[in-house]
TORGUVEX-760399 format. One record per residue (C-alpha): residue number from 1; x, y, z. Coordinates in Angstrom, 3 decimals, decimal comma, padded with zeros to 6 digits. Each point is the difference from the previous one (the first is absolute). Last residue first. Example, Ala and Ser with C-alpha at 12.3 -4.5 7.8 and 13.67 -1.06 7.14 Angstrom:
<2 <013,670 -001,060 007,140>>
<1 <-001,370 -003,440 000,660>>
END
This chain:
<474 <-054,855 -021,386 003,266>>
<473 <003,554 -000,194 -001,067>>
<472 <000,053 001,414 -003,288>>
<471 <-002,548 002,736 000,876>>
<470 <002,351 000,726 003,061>>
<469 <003,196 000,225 -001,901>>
<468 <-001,488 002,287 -002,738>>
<467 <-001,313 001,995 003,074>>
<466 <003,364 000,333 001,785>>
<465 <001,679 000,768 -003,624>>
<464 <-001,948 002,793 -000,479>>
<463 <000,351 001,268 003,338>>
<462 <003,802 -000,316 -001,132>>
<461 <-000,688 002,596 -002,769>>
<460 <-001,705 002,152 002,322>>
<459 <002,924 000,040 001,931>>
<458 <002,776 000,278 -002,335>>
<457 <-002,160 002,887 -001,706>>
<456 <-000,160 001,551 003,224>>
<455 <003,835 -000,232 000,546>>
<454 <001,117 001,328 -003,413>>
<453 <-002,088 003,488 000,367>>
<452 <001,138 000,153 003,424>>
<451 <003,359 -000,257 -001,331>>
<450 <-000,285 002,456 -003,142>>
<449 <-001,111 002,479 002,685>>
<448 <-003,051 000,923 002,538>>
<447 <-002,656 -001,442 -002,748>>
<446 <-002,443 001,224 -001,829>>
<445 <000,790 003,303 -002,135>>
<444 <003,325 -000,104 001,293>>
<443 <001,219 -003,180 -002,144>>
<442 <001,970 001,457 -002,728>>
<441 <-000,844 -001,520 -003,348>>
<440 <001,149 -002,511 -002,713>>
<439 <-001,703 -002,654 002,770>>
<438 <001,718 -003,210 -001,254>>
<437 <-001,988 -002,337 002,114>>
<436 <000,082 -003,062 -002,394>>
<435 <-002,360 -002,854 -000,034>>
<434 <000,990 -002,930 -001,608>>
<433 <-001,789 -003,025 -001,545>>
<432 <-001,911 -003,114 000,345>>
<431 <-003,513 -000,750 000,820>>
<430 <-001,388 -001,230 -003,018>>
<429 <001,569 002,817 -002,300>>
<428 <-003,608 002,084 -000,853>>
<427 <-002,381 -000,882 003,038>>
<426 <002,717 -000,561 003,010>>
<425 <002,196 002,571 -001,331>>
<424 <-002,505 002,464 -000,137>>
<423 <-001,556 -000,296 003,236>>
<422 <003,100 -000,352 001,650>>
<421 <001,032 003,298 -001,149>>
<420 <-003,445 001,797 000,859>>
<419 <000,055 -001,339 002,965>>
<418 <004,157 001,040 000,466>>
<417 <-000,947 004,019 -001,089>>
<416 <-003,636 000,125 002,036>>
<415 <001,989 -001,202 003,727>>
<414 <002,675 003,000 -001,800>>
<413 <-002,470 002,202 -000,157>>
<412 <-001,149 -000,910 003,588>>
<411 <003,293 000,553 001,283>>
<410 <000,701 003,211 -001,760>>
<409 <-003,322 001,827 001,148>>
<408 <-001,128 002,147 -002,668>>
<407 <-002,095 -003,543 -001,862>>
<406 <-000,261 001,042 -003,533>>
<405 <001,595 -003,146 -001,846>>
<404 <000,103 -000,341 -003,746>>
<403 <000,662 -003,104 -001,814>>
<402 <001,609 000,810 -003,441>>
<401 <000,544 -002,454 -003,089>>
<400 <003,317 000,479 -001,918>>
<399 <001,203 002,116 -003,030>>
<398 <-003,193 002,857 -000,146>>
<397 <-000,431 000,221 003,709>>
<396 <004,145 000,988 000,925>>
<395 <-000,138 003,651 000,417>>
<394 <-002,959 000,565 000,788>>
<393 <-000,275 -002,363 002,983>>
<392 <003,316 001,541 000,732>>
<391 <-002,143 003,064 -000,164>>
<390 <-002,640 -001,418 002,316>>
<389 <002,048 -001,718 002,537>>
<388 <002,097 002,848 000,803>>
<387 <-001,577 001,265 003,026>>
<386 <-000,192 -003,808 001,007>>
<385 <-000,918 -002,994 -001,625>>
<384 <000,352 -001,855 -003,011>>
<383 <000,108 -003,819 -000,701>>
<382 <001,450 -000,738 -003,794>>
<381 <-000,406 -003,453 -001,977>>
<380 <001,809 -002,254 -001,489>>
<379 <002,879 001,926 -000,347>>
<378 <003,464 -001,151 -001,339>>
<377 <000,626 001,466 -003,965>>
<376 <-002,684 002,541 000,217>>
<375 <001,185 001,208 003,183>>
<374 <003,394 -000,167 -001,290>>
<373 <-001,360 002,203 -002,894>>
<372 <-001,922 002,641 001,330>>
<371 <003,290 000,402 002,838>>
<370 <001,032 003,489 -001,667>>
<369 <-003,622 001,250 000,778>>
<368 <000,639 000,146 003,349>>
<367 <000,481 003,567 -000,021>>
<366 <001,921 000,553 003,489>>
<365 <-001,321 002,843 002,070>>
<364 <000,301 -001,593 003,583>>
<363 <-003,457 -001,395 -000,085>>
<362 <-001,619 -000,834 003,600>>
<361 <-001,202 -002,970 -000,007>>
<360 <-000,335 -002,942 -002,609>>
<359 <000,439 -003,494 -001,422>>
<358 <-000,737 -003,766 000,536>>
<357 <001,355 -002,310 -003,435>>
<356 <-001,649 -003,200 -000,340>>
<355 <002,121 -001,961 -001,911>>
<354 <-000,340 -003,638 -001,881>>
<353 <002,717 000,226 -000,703>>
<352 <003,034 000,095 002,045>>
<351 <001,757 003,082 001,927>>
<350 <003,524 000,928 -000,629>>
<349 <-001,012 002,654 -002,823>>
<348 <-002,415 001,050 001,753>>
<347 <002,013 000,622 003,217>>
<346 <002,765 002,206 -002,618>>
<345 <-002,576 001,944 -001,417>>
<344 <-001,429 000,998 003,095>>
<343 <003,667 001,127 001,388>>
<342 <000,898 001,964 -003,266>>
<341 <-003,574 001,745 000,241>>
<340 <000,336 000,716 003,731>>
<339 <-001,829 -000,633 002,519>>
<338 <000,873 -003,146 000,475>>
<337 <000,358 000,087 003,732>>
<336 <-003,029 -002,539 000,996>>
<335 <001,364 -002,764 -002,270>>
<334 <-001,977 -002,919 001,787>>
<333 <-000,440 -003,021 -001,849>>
<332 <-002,739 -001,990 -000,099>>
<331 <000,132 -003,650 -001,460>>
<330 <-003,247 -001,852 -000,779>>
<329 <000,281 -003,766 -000,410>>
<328 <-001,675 -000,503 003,629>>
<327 <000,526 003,226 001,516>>
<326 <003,555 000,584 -000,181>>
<325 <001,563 002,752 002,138>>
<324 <001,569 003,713 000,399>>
<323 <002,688 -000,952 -002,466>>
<322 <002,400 002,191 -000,103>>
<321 <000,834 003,695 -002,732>>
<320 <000,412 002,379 002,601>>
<319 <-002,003 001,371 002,963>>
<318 <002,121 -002,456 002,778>>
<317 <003,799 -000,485 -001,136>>
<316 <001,144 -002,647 -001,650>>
<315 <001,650 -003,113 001,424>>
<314 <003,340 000,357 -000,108>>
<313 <001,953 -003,498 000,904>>
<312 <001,411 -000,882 -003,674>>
<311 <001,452 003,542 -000,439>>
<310 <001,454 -000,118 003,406>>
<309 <001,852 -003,577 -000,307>>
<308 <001,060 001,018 -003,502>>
<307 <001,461 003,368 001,570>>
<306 <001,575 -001,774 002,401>>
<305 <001,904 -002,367 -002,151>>
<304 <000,767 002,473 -002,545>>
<303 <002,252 002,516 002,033>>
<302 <-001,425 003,568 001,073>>
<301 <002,335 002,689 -000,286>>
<300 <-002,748 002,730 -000,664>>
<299 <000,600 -000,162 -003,826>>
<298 <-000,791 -003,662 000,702>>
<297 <-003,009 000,877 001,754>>
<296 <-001,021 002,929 -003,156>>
<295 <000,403 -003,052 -002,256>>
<294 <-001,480 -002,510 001,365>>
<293 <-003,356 002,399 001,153>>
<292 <-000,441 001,107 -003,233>>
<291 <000,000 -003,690 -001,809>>
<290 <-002,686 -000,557 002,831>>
<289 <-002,042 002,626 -000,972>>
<288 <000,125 -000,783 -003,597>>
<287 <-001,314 -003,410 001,099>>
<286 <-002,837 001,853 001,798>>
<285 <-000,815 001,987 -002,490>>
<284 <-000,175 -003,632 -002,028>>
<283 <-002,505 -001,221 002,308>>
<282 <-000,054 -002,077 003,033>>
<281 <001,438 -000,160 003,690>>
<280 <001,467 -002,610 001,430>>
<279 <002,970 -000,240 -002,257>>
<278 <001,731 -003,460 -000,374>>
<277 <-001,907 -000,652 -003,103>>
<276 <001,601 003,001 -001,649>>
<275 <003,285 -001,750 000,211>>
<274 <003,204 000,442 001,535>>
<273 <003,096 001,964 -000,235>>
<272 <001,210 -000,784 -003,363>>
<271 <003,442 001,807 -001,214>>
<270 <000,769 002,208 -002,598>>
<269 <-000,144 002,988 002,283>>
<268 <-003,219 -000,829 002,053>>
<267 <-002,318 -001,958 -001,932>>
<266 <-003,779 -000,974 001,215>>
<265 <-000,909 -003,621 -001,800>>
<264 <-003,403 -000,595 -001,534>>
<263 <002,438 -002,774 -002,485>>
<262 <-001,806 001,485 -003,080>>
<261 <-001,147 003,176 001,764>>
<260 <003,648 001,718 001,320>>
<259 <-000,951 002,417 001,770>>
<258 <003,115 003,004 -000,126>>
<257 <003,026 001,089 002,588>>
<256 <002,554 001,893 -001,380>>
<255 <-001,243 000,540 -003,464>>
<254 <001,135 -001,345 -003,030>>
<253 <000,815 002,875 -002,799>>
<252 <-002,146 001,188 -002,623>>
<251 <-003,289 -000,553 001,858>>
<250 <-002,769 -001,674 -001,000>>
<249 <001,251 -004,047 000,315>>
<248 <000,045 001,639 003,825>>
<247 <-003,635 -000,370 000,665>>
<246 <-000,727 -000,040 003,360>>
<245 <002,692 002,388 000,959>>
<244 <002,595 001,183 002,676>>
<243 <002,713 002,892 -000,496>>
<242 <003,011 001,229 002,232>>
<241 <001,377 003,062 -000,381>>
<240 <002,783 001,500 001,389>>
<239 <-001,058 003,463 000,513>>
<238 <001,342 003,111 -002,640>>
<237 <-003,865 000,300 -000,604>>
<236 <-001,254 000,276 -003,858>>
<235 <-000,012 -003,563 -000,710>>
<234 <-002,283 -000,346 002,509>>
<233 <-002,053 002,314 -000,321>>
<232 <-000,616 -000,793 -003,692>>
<231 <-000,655 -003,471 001,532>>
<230 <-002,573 000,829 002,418>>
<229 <-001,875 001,583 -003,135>>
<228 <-000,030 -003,069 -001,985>>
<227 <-001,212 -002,555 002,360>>
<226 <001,148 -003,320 -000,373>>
<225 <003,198 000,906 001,648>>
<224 <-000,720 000,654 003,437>>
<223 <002,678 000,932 001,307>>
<222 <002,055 -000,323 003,226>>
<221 <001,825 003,736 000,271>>
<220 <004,021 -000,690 001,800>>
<219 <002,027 003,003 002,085>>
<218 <002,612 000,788 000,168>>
<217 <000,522 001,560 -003,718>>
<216 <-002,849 002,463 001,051>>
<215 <-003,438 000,061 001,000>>
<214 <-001,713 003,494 001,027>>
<213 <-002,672 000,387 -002,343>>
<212 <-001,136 -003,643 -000,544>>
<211 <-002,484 -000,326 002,635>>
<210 <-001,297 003,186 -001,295>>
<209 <-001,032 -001,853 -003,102>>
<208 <-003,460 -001,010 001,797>>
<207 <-001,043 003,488 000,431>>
<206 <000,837 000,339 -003,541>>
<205 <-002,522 -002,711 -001,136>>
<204 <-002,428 001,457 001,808>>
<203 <000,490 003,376 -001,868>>
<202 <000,054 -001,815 -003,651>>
<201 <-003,270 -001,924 001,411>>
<200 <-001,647 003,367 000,495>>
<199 <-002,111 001,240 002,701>>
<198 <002,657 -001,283 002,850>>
<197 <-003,234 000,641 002,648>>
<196 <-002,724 -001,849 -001,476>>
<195 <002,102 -001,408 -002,912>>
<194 <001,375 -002,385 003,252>>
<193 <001,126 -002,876 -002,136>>
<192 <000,483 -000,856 -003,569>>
<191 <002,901 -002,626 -000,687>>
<190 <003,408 -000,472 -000,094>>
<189 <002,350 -002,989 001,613>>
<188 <002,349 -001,173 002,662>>
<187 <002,570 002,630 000,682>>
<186 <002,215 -001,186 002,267>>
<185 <002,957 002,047 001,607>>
<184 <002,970 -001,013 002,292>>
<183 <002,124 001,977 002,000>>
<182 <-003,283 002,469 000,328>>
<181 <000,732 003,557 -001,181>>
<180 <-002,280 002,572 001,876>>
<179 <000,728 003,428 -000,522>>
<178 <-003,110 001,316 -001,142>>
<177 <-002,541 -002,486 001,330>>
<176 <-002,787 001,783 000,088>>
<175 <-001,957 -000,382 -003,371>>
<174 <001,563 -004,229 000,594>>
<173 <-002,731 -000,008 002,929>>
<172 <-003,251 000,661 -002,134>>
<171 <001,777 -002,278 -002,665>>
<170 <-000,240 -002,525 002,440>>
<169 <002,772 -001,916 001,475>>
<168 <000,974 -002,799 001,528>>
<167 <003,212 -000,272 002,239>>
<166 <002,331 -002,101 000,594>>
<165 <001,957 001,191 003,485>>
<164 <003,292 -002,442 000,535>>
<163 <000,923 001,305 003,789>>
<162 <002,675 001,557 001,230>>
<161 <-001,899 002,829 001,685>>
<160 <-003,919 -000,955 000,732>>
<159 <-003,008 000,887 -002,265>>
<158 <-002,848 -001,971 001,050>>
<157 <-002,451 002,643 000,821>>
<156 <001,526 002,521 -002,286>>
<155 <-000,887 -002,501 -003,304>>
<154 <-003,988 000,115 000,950>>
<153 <-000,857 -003,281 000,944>>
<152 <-001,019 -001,576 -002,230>>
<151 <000,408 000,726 -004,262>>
<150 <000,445 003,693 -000,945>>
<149 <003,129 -000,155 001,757>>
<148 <000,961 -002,761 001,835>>
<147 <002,051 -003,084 000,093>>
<146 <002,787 -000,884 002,709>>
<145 <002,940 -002,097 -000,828>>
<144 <002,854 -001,341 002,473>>
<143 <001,901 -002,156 -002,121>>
<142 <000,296 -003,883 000,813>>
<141 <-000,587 -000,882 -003,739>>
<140 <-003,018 -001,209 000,645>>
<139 <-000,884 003,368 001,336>>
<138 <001,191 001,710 -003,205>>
<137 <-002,623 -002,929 -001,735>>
<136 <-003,071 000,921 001,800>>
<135 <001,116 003,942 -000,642>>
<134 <-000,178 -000,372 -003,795>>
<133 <-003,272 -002,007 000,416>>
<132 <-001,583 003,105 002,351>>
<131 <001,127 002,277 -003,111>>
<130 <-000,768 -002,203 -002,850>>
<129 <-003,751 -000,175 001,260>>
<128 <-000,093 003,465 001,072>>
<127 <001,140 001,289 -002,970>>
<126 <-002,306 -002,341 -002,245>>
<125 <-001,645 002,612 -002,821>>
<124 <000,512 003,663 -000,858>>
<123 <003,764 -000,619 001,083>>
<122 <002,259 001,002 002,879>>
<121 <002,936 -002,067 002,102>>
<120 <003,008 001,644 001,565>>
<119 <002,377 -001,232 002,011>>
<118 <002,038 001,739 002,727>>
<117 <003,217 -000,939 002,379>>
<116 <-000,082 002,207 003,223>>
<115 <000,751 003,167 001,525>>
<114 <-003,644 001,034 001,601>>
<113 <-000,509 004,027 -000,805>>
<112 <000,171 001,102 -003,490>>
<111 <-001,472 -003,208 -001,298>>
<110 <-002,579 000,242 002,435>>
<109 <-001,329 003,605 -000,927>>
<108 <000,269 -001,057 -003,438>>
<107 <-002,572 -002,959 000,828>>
<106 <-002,417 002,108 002,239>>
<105 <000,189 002,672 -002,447>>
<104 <001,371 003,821 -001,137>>
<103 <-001,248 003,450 000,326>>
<102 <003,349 002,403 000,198>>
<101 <-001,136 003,145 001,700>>
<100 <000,535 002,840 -001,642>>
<99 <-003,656 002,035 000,646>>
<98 <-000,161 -000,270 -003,298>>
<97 <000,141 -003,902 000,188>>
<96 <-002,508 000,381 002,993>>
<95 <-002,301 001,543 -001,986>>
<94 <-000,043 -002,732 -002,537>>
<93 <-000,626 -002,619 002,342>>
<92 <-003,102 002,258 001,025>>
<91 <-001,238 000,199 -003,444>>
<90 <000,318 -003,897 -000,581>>
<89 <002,362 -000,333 -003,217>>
<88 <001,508 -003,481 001,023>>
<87 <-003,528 -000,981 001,186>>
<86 <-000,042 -001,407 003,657>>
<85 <-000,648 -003,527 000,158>>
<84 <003,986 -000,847 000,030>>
<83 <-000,027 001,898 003,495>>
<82 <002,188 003,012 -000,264>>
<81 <003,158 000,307 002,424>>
<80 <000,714 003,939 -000,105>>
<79 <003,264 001,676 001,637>>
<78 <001,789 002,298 002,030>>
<77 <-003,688 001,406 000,912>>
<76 <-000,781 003,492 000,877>>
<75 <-000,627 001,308 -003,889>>
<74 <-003,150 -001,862 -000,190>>
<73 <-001,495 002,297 002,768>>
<72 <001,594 003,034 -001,065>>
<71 <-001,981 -000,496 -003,364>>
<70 <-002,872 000,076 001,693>>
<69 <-002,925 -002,497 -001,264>>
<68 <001,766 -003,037 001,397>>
<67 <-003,069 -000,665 002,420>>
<66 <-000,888 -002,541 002,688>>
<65 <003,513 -001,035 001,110>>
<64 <000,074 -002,576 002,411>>
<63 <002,969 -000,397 002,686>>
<62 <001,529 -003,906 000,260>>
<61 <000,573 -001,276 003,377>>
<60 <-000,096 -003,550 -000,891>>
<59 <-003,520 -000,011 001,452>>
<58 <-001,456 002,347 -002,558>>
<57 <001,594 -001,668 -002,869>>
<56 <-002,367 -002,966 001,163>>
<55 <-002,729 001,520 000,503>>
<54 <-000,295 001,602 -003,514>>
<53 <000,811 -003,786 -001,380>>
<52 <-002,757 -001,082 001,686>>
<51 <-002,448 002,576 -001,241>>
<50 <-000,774 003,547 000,348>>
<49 <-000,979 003,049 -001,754>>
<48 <001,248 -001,377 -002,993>>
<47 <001,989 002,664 -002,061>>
<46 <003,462 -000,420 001,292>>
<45 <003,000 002,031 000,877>>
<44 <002,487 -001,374 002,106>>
<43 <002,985 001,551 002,423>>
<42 <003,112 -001,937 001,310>>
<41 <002,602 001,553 001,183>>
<40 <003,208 -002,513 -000,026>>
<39 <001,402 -001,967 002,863>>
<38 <-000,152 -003,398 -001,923>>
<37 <-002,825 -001,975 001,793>>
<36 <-002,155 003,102 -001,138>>
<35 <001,212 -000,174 -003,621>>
<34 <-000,607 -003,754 -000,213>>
<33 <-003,651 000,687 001,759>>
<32 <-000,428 002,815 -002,741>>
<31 <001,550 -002,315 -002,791>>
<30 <-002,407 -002,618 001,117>>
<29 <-003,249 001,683 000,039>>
<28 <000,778 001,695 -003,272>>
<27 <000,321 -003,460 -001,851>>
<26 <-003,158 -001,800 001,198>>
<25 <-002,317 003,053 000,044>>
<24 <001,620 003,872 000,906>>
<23 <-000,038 002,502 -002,802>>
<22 <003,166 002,631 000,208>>
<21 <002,585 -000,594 002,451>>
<20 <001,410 002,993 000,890>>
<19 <003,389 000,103 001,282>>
<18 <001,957 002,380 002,776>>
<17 <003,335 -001,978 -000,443>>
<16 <002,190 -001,058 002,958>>
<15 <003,538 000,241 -000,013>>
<14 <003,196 -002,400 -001,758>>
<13 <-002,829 -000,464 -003,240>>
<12 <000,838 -002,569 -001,265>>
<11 <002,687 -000,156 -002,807>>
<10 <-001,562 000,153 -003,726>>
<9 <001,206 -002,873 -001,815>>
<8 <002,748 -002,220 -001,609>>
<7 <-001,110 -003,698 000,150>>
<6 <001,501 -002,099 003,207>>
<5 <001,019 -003,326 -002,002>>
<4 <-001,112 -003,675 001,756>>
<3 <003,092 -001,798 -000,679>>
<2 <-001,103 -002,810 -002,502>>
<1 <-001,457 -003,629 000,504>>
END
């Protein structure tokens, strides 16, 4: 395993900082509790009223601001730590830039502060996947390795000095990460995401980039290299880079790690290092994860025989692409964070006809009109629900047959959703089949978060199974 390298960065601070933490929830909680633990001055802003997360900064000893609206006010802080919710361009953020306070984030703030090996890990689709893998197989290793970031807990919380940090992050985070320059970076894929606040895919696309900025000879970029954008990057960054790919007849030169689908073998440098039928998890993302992983671990100093042992072991992590259960010859599988267009495309692409695809919530912007044709190409039929039931609906009624549910609660729509499923499958394809929960939307509308929106449909689909059970025993 290599020396653990101490990356140039900002010195901490040698006094205490006056700091404002801007937006509290998961990650502003813990970088005003981090800051209080710390010695610094700790102040918040934050809409709510109250909440948990309100009482919580409270009790650390942290001061609440209730208004930024005097410039002398935003000028009395050494420096900003947004919340990744917060608009990049919020009017108040921008005051305090005038004002000439540096506005940064959790993760910068971090990297600035806790000495310490870093990794970085970002994509539209499977970041926190590869990222909690990655750190399965630097613990194999014997490394001390601690995930956060966008994935949790909040990267602050776990941060400690001489420690492997990988982190995942969201193009939210990457806007304030301006010196940040990870040891290693991956860059998984490209997609649409977050239109709602990014607007424009070019300016998503450049939020993810950041992770690029900073890298230098030092420092190595893991690639994707099926994807054509991620590898202008990366032959434009003076990084070592190191590519993966599931279809590396395509490229002009091999690959350093590549799927190999005649002998379904995953290659690392020339050299086999096991089979797709020793992964646990499923799906060619997933395989493309995995190639990832092996090569941003043996960046890391990792040697093959634990990284096998931790590829093989992972599991998959709860809201992706897993099999919630099988009710008789039915399969459901829960996807609850596909939100995305890359990530829905890749779980139907993984999932087996017949396929009985569950979708909606909260729209994020996308146009889903560039999956017409894989819907055409998998779906058997489409269950809507949600705020954005009605224009996926839309969307997708003229390729593939549409069930429609209405229900506002989220627990009873998705009861209506796995009926309506069964129901199908049972009187068109004897019984037999998959049902997907691929959302292609937020999950606000209805549930707390992407995991309470995964948890109720793992309930109600095991009720299912309960009563299938029953009727077969009684």
């Amino acid at each position: 395993m290599t020396t653990p390298r101490q990356p140039v960065r900002s010195t901490p601070p040698a006094s205490p900082l006056r700091v404002l933490v801007y937006g509290l929830g998961r990650s502003g909680t813990a970088v005003v509790k981090s800051l209080a633990a710390t010695g610094h001055r700790a102040h918040f802003f934050e809409q709510r009223e109250s909440g948990r997360d309100v009482d919580e900064a409270l009790t650390a000893g942290a001061v609440r601001v209730t208004s930024l609206d005097d410039a002398g006010v935003a000028a009395d802080y050494d420096l900003c730590i947004a919340a990744p919710g917060v608009p990049i361009d919020h009017s108040d953020l921008e005051l305090v830039r005038r004002a000439g306070v540096d506005v940064i984030g959790e993760v910068e703030w971090v990297w600035r502060t806790v000495p310490g090996r870093y990794l970085g890990v970002t994509g539209t689709a499977g970041k926190g996947t590869v990222t909690s893998w990655l750190t399965a197989a630097l613990t194999e290793a014997g490394v001390d390795a601690r995930a956060g970031g966008n994935i949790d807990p909040a990267l602050v919380a776990v941060a400690r000095e001489g420690a492997t940090h990988v982190v995942e992050l969201s193009s939210f985070q990457l806007e304030r990460c301006p010196t940040f320059a990870p040891e290693v970076a991956v860059t998984l894929n490209l997609g649409e995401d977050h239109l709602d606040r990014h607007r424009t895919v070019a300016a998503y696309h450049a939020a993810k980039k950041n992770l690029l900025h900073n890298l230098g000879p030092e420092h190595t970029l893991v690639s994707n290299a099926d994807d054509p954008l991620l590898e202008c990057w990366a032959r434009a960054t003076p990084a070592a880079v190191l590519r993966f790919s599931l279809s590396p007849d395509g490229h002009d030169a091999p690959p350093d790690a590549w799927y190999d689908a005649r002998s379904r073998a995953l290659m690392l440098h020339g050299e086999r290092l096991l089979t797709r039928d020793e992964l646990r998890v499923h799906g060619d993302h997933h395989v493309a994860n995995a190639l990832a992983v092996a090569l941003a671990a043996t960046a890391a100093g990792v040697g093959p025989d634990p990284l096998r042992r931790a590829l093989r072991a992972f599991e998959g992590l709860p809201g992706r692409y897993a099999v919630a259960a099988r009710v008789g010859d039915i399969t459901f599988i829960e996807d609850s964070i596909a939100t995305r267009p890359l990530a829905v495309a890749a779980a139907l692409t993984s999932s087996q006809r017949p396929l009985v695809w569950l979708a909606g919530g909260r729209s994020k912007g996308v146009d889903p009109a560039p999956l017409a044709r894989l819907v055409a190409e998998k779906v058997d039929l489409l269950v809507t629900y949600g705020e954005s039931g009605p224009d996926l609906a839309r969307a997708f009624e003229h390729i593939v047959p549409v069930e429609r549910c209405t229900q506002t609660d989220g627990r009873a729509a998705l009861e209506h959703a796995v009926a309506a499923a069964m129901d199908y499958l049972h009187a068109r394809h004897d019984g037999r089949g998959t049902v997907l929960l691929a959302p292609l939307a937020a999950s606000f509308d209805q549930f707390r978060d992407y995991a309470h929106r995964a948890s109720e449909f793992r309930a109600v689909v095991a009720g299912a199974l309960a009563r299938t059970q029953a009727l077969e025993a009684g």
